[in-house]
Structure formats: structure tokens, C-alpha cells
N, C-alpha and C positions, 0 to 999 in steps of 0.2 A: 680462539685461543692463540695464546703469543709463548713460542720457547725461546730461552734464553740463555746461551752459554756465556759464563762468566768464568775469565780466568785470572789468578791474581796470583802475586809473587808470596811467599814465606814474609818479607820483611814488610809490607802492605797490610797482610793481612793482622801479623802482631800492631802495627803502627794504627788499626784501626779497632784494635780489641776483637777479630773476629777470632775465638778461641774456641769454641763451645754452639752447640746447635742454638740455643736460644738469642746469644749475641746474635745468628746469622738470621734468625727468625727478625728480629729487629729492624736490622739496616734493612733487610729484602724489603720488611715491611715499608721501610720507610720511603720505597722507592714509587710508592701507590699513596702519591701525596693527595689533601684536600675532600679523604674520607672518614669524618673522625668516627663514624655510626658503623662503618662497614666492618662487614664478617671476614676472619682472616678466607680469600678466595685462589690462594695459589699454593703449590706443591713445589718443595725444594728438594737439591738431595745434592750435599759435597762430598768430592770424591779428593782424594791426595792423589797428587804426581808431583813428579821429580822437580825441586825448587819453588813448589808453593801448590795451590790449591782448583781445582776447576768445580764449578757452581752449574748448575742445569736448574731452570729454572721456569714452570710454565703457569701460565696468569691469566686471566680472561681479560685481563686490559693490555695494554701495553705499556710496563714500567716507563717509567722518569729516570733516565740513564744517569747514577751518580759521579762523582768523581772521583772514587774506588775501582780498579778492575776496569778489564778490557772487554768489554760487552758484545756481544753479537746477539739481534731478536728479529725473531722473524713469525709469521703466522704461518700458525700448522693448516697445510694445505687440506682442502673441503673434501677430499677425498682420502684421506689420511688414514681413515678409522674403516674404510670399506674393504680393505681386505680380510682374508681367510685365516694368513698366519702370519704368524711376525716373532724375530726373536725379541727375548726380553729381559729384563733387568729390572728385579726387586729388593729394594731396601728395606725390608718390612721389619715391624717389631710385631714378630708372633706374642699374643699373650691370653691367658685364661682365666674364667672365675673356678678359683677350687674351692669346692665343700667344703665349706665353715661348718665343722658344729659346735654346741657348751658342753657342760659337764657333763648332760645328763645324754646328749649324745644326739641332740636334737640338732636338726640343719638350721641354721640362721639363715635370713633373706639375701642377705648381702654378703656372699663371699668376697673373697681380696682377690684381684685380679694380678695375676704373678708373670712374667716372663715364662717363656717355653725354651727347656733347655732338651729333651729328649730327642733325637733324629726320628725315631716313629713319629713321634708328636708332630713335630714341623712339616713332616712328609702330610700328615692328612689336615694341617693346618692350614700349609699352601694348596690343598687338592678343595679345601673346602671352602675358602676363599675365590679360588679359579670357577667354580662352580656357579659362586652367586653371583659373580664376575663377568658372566655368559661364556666364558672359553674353557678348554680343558688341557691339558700339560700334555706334550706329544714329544719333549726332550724335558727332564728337568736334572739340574744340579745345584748343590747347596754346602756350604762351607757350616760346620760347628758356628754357634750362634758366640758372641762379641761385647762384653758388657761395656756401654757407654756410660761414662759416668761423668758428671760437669755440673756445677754451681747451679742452684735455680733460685736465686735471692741468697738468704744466707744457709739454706740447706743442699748437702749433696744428694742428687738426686741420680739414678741407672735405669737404664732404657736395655732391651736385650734384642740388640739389631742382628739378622740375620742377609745375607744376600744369598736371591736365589736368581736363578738365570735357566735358559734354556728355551724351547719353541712353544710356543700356543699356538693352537687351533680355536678360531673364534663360532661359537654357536650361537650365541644372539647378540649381534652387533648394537643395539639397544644398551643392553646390560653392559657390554663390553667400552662404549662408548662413556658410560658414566660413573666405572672403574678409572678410564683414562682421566677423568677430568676431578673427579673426586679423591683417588687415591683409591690405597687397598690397606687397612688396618689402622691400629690406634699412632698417635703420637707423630702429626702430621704436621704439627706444628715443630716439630723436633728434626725434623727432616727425613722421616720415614713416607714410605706409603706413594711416593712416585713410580708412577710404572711407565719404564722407560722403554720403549718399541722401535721394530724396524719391520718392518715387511718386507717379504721374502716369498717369489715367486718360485716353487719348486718346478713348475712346470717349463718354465722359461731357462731357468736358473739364475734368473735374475732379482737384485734384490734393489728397492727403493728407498733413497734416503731419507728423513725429517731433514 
């Protein structure tokens, strides 16, 4: 795995139409040239600071450095995922299938899958995602959820991004491994779903960079 911090100006990133997660879906993509069959295989997530934008960006290959942005990649070191705890950073878009019924009251097959706006809700959304995830939340905190809303062709489309943070403890580094590389929730092509880690020795009091 290769991560990759991308950081770009305000006036850059207008001058290259990066406005919107799916523009950023694009160019990222296009930095994984001469795969026309390939499955989208990397996880983003923009974050705003002061004068323009920073990009995190992790890949199973190792991008083709554009001429956009100031790039730094490097590969996540082989022992990266072997620790116990590590703090973290999630972009997630919590979302559910709600009970659809008809008239007569009957449940349909296909509920509509809606955004999660209740703070219960999200609380056992993230607990139940950490779960399948191999880890369990040993600090968590979580800001009211965020409607993104941006162009997807010629329709507006909302995404309901929440950022949760806090410590994990890992119980099966397996699972936990395929969380890091896969993501955690829908809309990963949008720039959700990277789960961003540090490890953190409490014993030492030492903590290890990416």
C-alpha cells in the first residue's frame, strides 16, 4: 500500500475544476494510468486548511505524480497494521435501509437507503461497523452529521458525511487490516470510508508515525 499526501492551493484547485468529491474521484483516478478494466482500488478523503486544500490519499499501486499539487507517497510500512491501538479518523457516510411499506402496510423488498442523522443512531452505527472492522472504540467522538451536496452529471446529489475520531483497540488484526485497505461504509468513491490511523503506544508513551 502507497499513502499519499496531496496539498494544493485554493487557486489550483478552482483552475483545475477540483470543486466537488467526484471531480476529485476523477483526476485521483487518473493518476492510475493504462488500467482501462480496473476497479476503482484506492480510498481518498479532502480535508480544507487555511489557503487551499490537503488530499490523503492510499492506493495499492503507487500513483503517476500529476502536475497538480505538491505530492509526497510513500509505502505503509509491513508492520504498520500490527499494532494494538492507534488513534483514528473517520469520514464515514453512516446510512440505512428504512422499512418501506404500500398501502396495505405490507414491507417491500427494497427499502431506500437514507442518511443517518440521529446521534443514538451514529453512536451504534460506528460501534457496529468497529465490530465487523476487528476493533472496538476505547475513546470516541463525533460532531452532528454534514450534508454534502455537489453536481453528479446533471443531478444534485447529498451524501450525509460524519467525522468520528478517537482510540481503537484492535481485536482481530485480520479484519482490522481489511477495514484499512478497503474502507469502512458506502460512498467511497465520494471520499468517504478512509480510516485514517496512528499507533500509539500507551505503555511506552510513545507514538509511531505513517
Amino acid at each position: 500500500m502507497f499513502l499519499s499526501r496531496v496539498v494544493i492551493s485554493s487557486r489550483d484547485a478552482a483552475m483545475h475544476k477540483l470543486s466537488d468529491p467526484g471531480a476529485w474521484h476523477r483526476q485521483l483516478w487518473a493518476c492510475f494510468p493504462g488500467r482501462p478494466d480496473a476497479k476503482r482500488d484506492f480510498l481518498f478523503r479532502v480535508e480544507h486548511r487555511e489557503g487551499g486544500l490537503q488530499v490523503l490519499l492510499l492506493s495499492n499501486i503507487r500513483p503517476t505524480i500529476p502536475t497538480w499539487g505538491q505530492w509526497q507517497t510513500k509505502a505503509v510500512a509491513e508492520t504498520f497494521l500490527d499494532h494494538d491501538f492507534y488513534i483514528f479518523q473517520l469520514l464515514a457516510n453512516p446510512t440505512i435501509k428504512r422499512v418501506v411499506r404500500d398501502e396495505q402496510g405490507n414491507r417491500r423488498k427494497n427499502g431506500r437507503r437514507t442518511g443517518i442523522y440521529s446521534m443514538e443512531e451514529l453512536k451504534a452505527w460506528i460501534e457496529r461497523k468497529a465490530s465487523d472492522s476487528g476493533f472496538k472504540l476505547v475513546q470516541l467522538q463525533f460532531e452532528p452529521p454534514v450534508d454534502h451536496v455537489f453536481l453528479r452529471g446533471p443531478k444534485k446529489v447529498k451524501y450525509t458525511g460524519v467525522e468520528f475520531k478517537g482510540i481503537l483497540k484492535v481485536i482481530d488484526h485480520r479484519a482490522f487490516q481489511d477495514a484499512f485497505v478497503h474502507g469502512i461504509g458506502p460512498a467511497k468513491a465520494f471520499g468517504f470510508g478512509m480510516l485514517v490511523v496512528k499507533p500509539v503506544d500507551f505503555s511506552a508513551n510513545n507514538k509511531e508515525e505513517l
